[in-house]
Each structure stands twice: as structure tokens, then as C-alpha cells.
PyMOL Python script that loads the backbone (N, CA, C, O; Angstrom):
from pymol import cmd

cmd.read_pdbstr("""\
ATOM      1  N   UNK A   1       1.945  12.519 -41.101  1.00  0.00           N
ATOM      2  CA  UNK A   1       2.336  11.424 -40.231  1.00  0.00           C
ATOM      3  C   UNK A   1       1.086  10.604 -39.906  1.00  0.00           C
ATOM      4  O   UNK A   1       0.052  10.991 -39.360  1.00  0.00           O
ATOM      5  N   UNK A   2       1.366   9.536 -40.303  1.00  0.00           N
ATOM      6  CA  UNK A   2       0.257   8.363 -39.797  1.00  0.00           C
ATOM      7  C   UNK A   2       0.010   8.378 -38.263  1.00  0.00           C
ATOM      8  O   UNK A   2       0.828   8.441 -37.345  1.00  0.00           O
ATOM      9  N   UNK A   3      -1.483   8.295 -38.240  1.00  0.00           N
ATOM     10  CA  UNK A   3      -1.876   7.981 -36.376  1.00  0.00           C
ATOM     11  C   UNK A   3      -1.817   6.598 -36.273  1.00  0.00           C
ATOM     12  O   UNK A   3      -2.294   5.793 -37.073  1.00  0.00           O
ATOM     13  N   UNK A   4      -1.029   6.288 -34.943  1.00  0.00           N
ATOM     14  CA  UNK A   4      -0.535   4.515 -34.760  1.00  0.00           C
ATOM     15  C   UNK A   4      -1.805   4.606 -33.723  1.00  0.00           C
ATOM     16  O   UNK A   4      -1.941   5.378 -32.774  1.00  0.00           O
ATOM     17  N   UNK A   5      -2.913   3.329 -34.308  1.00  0.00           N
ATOM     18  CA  UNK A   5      -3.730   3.202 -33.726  1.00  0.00           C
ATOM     19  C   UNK A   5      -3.552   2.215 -32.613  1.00  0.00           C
ATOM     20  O   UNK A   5      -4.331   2.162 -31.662  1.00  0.00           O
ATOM     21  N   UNK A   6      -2.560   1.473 -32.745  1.00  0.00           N
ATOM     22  CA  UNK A   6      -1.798   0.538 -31.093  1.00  0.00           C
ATOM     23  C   UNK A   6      -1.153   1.522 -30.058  1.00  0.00           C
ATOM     24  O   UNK A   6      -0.328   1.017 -29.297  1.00  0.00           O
ATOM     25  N   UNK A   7      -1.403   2.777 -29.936  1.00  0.00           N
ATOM     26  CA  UNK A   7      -1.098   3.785 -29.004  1.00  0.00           C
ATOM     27  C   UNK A   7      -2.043   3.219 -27.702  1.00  0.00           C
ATOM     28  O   UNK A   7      -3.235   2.953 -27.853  1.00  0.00           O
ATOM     29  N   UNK A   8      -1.387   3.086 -26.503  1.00  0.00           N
ATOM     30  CA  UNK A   8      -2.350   2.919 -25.248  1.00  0.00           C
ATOM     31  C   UNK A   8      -2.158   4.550 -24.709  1.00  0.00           C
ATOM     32  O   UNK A   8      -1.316   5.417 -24.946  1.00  0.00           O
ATOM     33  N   UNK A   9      -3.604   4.478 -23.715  1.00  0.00           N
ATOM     34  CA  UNK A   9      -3.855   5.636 -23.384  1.00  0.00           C
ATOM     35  C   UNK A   9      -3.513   5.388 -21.839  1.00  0.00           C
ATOM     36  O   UNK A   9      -3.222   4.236 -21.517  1.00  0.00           O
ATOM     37  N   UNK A  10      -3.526   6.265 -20.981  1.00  0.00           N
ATOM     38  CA  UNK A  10      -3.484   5.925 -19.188  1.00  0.00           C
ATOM     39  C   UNK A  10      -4.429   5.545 -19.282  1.00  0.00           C
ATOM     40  O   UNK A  10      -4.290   4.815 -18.300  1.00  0.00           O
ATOM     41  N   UNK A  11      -5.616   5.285 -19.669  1.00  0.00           N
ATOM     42  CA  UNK A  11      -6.829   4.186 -18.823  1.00  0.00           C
ATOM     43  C   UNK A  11      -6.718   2.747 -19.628  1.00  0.00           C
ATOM     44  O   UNK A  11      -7.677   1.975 -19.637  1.00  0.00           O
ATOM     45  N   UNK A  12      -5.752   2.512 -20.153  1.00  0.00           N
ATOM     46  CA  UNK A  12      -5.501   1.143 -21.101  1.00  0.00           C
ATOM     47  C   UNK A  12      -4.008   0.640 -19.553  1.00  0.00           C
ATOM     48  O   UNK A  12      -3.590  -0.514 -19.456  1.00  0.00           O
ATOM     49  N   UNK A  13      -3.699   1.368 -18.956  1.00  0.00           N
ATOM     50  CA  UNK A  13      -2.132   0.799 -18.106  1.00  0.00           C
ATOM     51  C   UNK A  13      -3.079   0.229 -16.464  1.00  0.00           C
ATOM     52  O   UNK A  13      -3.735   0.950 -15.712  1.00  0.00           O
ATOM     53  N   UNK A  14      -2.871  -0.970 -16.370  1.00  0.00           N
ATOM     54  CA  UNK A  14      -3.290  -1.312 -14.846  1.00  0.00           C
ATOM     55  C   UNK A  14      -1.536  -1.193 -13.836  1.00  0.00           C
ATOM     56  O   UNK A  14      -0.425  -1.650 -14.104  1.00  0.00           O
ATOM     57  N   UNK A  15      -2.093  -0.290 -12.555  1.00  0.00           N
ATOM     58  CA  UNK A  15      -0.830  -0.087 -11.752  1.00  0.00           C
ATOM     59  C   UNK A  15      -1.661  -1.217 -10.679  1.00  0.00           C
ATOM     60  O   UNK A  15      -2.881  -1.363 -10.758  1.00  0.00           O
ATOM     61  N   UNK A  16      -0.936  -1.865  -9.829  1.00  0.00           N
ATOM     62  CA  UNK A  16      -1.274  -2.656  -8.427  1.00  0.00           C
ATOM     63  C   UNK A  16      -0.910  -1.529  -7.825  1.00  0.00           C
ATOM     64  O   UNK A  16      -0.187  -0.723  -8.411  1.00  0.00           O
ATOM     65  N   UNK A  17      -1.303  -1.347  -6.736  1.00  0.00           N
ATOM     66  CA  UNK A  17      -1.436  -0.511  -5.085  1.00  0.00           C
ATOM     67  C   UNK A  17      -1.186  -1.538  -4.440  1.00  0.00           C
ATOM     68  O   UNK A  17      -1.369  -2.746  -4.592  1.00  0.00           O
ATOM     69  N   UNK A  18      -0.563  -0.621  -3.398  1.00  0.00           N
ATOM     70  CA  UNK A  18      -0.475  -1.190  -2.260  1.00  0.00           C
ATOM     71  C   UNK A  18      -0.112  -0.803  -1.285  1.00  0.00           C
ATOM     72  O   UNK A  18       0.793  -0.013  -1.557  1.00  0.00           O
ATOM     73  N   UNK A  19      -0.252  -0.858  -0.196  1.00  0.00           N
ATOM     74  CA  UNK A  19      -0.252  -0.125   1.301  1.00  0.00           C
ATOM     75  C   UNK A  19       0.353  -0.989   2.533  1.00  0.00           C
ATOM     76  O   UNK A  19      -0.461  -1.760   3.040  1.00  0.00           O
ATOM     77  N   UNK A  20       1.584  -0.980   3.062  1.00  0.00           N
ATOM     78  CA  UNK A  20       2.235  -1.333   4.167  1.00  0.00           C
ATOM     79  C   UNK A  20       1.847  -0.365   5.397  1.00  0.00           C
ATOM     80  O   UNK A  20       2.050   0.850   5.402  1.00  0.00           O
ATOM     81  N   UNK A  21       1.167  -1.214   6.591  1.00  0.00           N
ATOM     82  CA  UNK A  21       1.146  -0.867   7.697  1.00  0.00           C
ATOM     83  C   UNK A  21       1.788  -0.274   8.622  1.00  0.00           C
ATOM     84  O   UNK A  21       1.659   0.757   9.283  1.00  0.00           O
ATOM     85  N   UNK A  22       2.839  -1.519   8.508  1.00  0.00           N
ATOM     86  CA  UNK A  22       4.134  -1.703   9.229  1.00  0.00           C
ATOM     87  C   UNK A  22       4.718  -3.438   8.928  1.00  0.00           C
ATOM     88  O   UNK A  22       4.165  -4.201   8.136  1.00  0.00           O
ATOM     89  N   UNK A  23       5.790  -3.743   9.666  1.00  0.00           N
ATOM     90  CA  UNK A  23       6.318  -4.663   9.643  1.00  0.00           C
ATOM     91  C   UNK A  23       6.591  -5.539  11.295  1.00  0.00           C
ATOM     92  O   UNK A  23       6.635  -5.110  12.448  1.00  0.00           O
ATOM     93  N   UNK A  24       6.729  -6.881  10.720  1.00  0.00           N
ATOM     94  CA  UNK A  24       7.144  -7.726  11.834  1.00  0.00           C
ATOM     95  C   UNK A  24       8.000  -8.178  11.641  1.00  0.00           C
ATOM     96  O   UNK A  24       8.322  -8.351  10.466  1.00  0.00           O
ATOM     97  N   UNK A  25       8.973  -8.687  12.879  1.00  0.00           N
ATOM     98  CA  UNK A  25      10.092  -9.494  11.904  1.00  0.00           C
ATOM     99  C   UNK A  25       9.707 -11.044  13.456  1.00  0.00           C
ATOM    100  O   UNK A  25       9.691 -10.758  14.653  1.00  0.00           O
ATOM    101  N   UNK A  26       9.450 -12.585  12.873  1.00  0.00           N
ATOM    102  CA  UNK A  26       8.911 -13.516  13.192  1.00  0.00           C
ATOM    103  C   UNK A  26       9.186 -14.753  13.064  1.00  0.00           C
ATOM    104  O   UNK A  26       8.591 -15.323  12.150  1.00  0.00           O
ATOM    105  N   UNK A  27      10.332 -15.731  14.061  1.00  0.00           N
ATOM    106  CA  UNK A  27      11.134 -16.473  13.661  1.00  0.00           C
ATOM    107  C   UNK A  27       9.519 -17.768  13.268  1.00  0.00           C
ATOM    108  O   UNK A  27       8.308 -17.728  13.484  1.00  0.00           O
ATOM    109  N   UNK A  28      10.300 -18.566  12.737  1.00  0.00           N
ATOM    110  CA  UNK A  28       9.152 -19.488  12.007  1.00  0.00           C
ATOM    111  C   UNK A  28       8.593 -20.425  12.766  1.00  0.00           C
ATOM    112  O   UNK A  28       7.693 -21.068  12.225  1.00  0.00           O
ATOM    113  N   UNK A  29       8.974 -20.789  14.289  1.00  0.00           N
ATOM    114  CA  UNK A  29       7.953 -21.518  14.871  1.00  0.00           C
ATOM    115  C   UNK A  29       6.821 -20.277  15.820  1.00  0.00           C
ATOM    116  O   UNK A  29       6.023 -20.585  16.706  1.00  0.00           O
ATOM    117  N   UNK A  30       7.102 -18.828  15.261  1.00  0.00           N
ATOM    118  CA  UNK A  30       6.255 -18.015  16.327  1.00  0.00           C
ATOM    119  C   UNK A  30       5.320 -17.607  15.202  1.00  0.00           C
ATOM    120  O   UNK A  30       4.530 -16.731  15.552  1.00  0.00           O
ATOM    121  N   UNK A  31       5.197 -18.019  13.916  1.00  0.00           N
ATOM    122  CA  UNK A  31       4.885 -18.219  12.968  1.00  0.00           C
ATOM    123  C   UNK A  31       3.516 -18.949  12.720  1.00  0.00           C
ATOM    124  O   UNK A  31       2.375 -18.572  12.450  1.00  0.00           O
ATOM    125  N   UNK A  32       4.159 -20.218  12.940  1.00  0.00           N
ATOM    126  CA  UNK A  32       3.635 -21.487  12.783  1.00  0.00           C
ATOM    127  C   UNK A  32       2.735 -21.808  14.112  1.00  0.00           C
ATOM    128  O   UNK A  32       2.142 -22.886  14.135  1.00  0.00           O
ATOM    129  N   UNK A  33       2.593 -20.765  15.398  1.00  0.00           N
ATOM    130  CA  UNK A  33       1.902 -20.945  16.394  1.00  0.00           C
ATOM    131  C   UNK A  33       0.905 -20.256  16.274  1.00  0.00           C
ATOM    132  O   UNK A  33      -0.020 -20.686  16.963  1.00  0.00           O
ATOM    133  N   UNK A  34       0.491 -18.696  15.273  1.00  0.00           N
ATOM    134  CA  UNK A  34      -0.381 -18.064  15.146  1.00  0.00           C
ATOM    135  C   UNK A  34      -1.596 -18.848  14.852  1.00  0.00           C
ATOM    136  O   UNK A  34      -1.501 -19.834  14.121  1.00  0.00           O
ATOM    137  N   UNK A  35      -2.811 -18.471  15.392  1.00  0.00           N
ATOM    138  CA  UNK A  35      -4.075 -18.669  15.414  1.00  0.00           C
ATOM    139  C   UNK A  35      -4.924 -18.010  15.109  1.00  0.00           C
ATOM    140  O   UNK A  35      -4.418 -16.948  14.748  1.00  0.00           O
ATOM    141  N   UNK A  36      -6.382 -17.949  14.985  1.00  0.00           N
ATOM    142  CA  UNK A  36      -7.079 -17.145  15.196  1.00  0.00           C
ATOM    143  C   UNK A  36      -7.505 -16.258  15.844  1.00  0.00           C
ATOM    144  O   UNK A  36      -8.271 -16.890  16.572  1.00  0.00           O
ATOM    145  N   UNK A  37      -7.602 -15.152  16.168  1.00  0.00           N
ATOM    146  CA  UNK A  37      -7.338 -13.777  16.721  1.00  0.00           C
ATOM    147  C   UNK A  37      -5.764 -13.408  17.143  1.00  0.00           C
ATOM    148  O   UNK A  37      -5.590 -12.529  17.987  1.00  0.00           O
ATOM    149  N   UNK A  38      -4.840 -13.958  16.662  1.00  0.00           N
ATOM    150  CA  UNK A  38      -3.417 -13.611  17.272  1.00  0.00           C
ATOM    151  C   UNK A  38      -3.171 -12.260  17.178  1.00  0.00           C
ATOM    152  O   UNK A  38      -3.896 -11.973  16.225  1.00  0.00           O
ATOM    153  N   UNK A  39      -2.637 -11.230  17.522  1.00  0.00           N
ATOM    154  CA  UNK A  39      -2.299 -10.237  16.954  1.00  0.00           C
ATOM    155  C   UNK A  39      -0.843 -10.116  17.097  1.00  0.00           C
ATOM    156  O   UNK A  39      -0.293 -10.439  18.150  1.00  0.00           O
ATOM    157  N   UNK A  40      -0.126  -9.617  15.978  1.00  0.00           N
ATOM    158  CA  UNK A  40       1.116  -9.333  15.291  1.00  0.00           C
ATOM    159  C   UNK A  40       1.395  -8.166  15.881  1.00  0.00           C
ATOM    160  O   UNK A  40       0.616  -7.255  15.602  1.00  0.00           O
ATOM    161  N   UNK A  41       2.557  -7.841  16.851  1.00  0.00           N
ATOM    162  CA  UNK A  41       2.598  -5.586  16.754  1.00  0.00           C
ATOM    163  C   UNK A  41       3.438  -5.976  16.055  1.00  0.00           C
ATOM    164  O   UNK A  41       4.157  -6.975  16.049  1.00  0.00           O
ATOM    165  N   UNK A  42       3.227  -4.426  14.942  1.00  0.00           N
ATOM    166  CA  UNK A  42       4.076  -3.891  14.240  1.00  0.00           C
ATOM    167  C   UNK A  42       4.499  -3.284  14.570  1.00  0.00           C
ATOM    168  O   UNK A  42       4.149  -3.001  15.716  1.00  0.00           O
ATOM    169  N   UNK A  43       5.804  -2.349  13.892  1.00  0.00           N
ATOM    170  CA  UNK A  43       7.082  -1.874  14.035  1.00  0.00           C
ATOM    171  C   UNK A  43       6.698  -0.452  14.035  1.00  0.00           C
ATOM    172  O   UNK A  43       7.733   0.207  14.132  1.00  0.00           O
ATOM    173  N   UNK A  44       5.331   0.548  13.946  1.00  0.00           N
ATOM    174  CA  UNK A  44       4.879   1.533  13.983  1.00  0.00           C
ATOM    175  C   UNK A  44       3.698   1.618  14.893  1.00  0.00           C
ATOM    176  O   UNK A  44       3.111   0.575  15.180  1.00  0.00           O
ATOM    177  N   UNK A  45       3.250   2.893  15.427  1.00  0.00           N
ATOM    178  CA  UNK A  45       2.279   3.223  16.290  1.00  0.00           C
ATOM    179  C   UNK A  45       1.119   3.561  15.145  1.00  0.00           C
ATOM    180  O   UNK A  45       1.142   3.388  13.927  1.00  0.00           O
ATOM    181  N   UNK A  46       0.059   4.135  16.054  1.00  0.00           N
ATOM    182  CA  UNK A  46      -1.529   4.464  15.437  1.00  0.00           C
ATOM    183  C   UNK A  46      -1.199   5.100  14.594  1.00  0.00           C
ATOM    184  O   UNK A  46      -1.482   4.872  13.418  1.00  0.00           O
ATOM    185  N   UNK A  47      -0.212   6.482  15.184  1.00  0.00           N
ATOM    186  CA  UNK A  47      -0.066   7.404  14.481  1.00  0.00           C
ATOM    187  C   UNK A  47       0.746   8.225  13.095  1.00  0.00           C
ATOM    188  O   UNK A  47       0.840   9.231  12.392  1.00  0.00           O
ATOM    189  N   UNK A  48       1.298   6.580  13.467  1.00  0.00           N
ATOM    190  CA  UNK A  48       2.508   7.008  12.148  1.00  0.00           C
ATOM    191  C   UNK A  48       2.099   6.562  10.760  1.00  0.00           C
ATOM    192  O   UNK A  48       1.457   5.527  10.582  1.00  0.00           O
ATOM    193  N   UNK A  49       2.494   7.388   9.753  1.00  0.00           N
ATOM    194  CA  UNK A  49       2.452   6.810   8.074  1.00  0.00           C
ATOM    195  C   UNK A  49       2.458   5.477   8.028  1.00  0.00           C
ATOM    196  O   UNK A  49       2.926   4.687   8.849  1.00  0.00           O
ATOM    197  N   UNK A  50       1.614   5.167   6.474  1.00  0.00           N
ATOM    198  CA  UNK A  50       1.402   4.173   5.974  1.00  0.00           C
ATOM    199  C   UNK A  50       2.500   3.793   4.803  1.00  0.00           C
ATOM    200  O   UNK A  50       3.327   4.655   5.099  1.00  0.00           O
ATOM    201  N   UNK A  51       3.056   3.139   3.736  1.00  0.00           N
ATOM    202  CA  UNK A  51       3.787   3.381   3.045  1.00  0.00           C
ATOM    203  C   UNK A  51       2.877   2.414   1.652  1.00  0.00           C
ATOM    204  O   UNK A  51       2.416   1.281   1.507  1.00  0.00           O
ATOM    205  N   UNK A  52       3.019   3.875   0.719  1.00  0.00           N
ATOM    206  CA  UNK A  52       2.052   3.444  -0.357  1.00  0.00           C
ATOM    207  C   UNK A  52       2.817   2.701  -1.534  1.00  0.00           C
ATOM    208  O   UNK A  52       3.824   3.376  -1.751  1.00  0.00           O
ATOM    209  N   UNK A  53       2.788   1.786  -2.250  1.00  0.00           N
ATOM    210  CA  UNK A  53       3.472   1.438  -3.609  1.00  0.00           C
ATOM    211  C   UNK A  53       2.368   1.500  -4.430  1.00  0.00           C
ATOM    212  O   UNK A  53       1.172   1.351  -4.180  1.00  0.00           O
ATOM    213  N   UNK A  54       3.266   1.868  -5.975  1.00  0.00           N
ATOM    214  CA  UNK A  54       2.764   1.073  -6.993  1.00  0.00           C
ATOM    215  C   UNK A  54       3.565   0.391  -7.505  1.00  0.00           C
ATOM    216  O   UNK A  54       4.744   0.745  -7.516  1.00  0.00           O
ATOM    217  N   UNK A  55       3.183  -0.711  -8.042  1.00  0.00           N
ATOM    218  CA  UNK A  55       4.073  -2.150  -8.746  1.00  0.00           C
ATOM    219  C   UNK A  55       5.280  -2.781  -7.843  1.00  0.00           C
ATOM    220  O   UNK A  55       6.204  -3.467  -8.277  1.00  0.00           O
ATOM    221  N   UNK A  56       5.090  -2.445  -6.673  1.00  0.00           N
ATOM    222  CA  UNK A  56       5.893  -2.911  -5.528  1.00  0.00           C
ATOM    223  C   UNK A  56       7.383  -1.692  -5.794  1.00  0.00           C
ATOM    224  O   UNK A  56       8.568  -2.026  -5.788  1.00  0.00           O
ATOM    225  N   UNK A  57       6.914  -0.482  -5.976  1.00  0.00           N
ATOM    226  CA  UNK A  57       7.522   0.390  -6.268  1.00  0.00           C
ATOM    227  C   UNK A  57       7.089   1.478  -5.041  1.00  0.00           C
ATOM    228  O   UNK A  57       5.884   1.731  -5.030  1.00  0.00           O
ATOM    229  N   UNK A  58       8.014   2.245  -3.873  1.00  0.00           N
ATOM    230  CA  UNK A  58       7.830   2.777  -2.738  1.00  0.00           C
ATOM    231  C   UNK A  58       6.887   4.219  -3.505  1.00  0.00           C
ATOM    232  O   UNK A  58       7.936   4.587  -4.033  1.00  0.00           O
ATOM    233  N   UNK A  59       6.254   4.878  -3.803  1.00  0.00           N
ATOM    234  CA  UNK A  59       5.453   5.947  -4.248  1.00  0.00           C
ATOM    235  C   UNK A  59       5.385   7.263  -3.151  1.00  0.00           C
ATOM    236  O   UNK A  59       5.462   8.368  -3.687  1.00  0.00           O
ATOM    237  N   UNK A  60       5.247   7.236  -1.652  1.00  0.00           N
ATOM    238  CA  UNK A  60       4.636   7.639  -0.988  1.00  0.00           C
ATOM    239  C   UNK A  60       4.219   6.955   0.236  1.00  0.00           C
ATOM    240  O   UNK A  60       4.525   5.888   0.767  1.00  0.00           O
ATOM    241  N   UNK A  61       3.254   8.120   0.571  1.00  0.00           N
ATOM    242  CA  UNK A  61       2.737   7.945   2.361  1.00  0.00           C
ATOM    243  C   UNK A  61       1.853   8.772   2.660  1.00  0.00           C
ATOM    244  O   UNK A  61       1.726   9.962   2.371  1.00  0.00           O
ATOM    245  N   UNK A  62       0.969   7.769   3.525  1.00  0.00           N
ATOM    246  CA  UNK A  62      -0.315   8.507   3.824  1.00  0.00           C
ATOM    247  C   UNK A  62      -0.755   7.885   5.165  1.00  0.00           C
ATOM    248  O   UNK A  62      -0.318   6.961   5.850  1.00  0.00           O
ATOM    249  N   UNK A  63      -1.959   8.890   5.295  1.00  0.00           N
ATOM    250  CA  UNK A  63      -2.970   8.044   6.253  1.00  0.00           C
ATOM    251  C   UNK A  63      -4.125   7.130   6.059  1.00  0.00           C
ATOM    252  O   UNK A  63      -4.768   7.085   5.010  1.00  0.00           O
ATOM    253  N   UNK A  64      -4.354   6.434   7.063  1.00  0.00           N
ATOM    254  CA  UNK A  64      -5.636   5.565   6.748  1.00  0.00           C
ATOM    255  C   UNK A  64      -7.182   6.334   7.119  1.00  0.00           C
ATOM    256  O   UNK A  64      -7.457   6.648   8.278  1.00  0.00           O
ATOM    257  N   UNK A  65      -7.803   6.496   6.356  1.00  0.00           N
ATOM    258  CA  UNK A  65      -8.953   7.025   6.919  1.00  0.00           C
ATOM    259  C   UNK A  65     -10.372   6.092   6.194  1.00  0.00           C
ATOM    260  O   UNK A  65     -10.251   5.239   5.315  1.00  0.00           O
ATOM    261  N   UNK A  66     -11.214   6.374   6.605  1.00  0.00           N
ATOM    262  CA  UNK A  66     -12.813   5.498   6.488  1.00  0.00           C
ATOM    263  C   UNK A  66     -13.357   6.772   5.510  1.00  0.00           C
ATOM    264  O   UNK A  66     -13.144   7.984   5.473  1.00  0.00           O
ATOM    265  N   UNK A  67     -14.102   5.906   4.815  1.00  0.00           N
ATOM    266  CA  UNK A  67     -14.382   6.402   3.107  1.00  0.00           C
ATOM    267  C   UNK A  67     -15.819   6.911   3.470  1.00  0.00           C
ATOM    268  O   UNK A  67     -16.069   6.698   4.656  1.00  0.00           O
ATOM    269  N   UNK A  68     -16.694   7.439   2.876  1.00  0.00           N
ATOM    270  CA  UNK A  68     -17.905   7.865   2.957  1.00  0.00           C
ATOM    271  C   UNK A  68     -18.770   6.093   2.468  1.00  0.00           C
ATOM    272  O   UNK A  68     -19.947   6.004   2.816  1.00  0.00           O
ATOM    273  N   UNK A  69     -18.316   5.173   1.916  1.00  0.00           N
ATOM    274  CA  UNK A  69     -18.919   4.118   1.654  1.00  0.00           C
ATOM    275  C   UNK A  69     -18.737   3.337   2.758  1.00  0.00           C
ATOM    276  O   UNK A  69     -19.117   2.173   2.625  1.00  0.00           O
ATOM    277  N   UNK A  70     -18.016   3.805   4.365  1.00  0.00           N
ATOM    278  CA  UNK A  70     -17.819   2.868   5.573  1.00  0.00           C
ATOM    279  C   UNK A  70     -16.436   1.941   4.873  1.00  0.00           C
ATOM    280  O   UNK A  70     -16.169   1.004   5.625  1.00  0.00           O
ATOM    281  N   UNK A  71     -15.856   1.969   4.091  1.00  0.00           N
ATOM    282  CA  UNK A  71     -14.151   0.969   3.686  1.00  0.00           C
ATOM    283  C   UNK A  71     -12.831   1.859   4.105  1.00  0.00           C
ATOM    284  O   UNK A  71     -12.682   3.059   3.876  1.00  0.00           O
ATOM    285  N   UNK A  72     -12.000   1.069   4.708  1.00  0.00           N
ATOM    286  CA  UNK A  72     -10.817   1.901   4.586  1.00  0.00           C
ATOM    287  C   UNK A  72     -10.230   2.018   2.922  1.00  0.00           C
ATOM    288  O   UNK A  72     -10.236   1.338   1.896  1.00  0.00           O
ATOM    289  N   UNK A  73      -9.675   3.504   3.466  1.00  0.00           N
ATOM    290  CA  UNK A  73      -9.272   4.034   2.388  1.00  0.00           C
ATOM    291  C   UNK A  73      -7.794   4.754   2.771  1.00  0.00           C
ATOM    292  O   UNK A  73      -7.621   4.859   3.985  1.00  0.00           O
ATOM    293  N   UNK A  74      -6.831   5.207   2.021  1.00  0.00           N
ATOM    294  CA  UNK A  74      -5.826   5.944   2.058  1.00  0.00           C
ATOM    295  C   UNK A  74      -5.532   7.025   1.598  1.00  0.00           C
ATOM    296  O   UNK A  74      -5.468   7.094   0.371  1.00  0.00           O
ATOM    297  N   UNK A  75      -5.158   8.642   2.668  1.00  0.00           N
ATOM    298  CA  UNK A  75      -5.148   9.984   2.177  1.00  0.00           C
ATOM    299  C   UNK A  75      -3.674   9.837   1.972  1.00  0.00           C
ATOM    300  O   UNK A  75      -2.868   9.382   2.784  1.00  0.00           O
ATOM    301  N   UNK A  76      -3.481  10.205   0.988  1.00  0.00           N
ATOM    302  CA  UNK A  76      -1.607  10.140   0.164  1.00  0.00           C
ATOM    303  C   UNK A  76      -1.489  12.057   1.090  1.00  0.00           C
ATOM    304  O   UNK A  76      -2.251  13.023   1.105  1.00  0.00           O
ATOM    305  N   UNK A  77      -0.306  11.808   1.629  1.00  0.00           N
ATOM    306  CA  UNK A  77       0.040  13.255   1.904  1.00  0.00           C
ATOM    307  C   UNK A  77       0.936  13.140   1.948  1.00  0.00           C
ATOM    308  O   UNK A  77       1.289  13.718   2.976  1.00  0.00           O
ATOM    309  N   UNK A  78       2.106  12.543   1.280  1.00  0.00           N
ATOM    310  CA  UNK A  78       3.491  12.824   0.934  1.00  0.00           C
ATOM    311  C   UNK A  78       3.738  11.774  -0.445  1.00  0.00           C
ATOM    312  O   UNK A  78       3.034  10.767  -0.534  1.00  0.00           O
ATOM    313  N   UNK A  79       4.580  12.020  -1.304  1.00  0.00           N
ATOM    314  CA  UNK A  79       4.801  11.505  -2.664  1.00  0.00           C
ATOM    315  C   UNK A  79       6.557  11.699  -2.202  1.00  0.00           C
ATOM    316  O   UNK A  79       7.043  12.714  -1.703  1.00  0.00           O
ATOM    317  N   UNK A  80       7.051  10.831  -2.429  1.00  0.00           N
ATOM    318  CA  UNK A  80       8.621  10.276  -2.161  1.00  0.00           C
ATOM    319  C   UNK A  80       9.087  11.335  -3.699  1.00  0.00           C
ATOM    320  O   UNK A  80       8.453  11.689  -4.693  1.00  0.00           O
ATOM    321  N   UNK A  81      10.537  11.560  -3.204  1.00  0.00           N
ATOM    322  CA  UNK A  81      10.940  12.331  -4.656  1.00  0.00           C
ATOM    323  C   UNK A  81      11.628  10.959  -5.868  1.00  0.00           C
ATOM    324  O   UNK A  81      12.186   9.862  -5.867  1.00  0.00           O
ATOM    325  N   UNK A  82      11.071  12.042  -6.794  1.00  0.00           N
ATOM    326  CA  UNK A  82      11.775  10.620  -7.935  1.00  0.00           C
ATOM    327  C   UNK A  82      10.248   9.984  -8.375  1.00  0.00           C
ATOM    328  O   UNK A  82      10.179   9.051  -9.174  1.00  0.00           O
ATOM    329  N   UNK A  83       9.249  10.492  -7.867  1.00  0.00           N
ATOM    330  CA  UNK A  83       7.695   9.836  -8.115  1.00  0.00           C
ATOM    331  C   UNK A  83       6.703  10.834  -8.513  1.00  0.00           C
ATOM    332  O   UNK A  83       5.538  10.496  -8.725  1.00  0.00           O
TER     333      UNK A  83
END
""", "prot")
cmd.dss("prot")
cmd.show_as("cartoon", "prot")
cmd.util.cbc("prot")
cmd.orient("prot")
């Protein structure tokens, strides 16, 4: 059997990430009044999960924690079933 050299490997596939906080829900002139320093509450506390995707695909949930380089970063401690 011939080797098909157009085979991609997992480091040839780019996934997007992505990480939801929480949510707002924001009729459009309370919107259109935000400024600089406004703050938004979201629909979750300090303490609750983050919700992780890949490809705008739900993956999981984690926490936010600070990286040894000082950046936030995300500890995955639950993987949704079906992922």
C-alpha cells in the first residue's frame, strides 16, 4: 500500500479556543451608553466555571488561574460528555 503523503498530522489542524466568562443580556441603548471603565455584571459569581470551546463548539469547564509568565490562563477540570 502506497503512503499518501497529503496525510495531515494533529500539529498540521488549527482549533480556535475560547473561554466564556459569563453572559449579559443588554437592551441596545444600555449598550450604546457604555464608556470607559463601565462594568457589565455577568450572569455568574467569582466562583463559578468558565465555559471552554473549541471552534465555537461547548468542550468543557474550568477555572481561571495566573500562569507562571503573570497571563491568565485556564485549568480545564471538567470535559462535557460527547468531547
Amino acid at each position: 500500500m502506497p503512503i499518501n503523503k497529503n496525510f495531515l498530522s494533529n500539529e498540521d489542524i488549527s482549533v480556535d479556543i475560547s473561554v466564556t466568562l459569563g453572559t449579559a443580556d443588554l437592551r441596545v441603548h444600555q449598550l450604546l451608553k457604555l464608556g470607559r471603565g463601565a462594568v457589565v455584571e455577568l450572569d455568574r459569581s467569582i466562583n463559578d466555571y468558565v465555559d471552554v470551546y473549541a471552534n465555537d463548539v461547548l468542550i468543557g469547564h474550568g477555572e481561571v488561574v495566573v500562569t507562571d509568565n503573570e497571563t491568565i490562563g485556564i485549568s480545564v477540570t471538567k470535559l462535557v460528555s460527547g468531547s
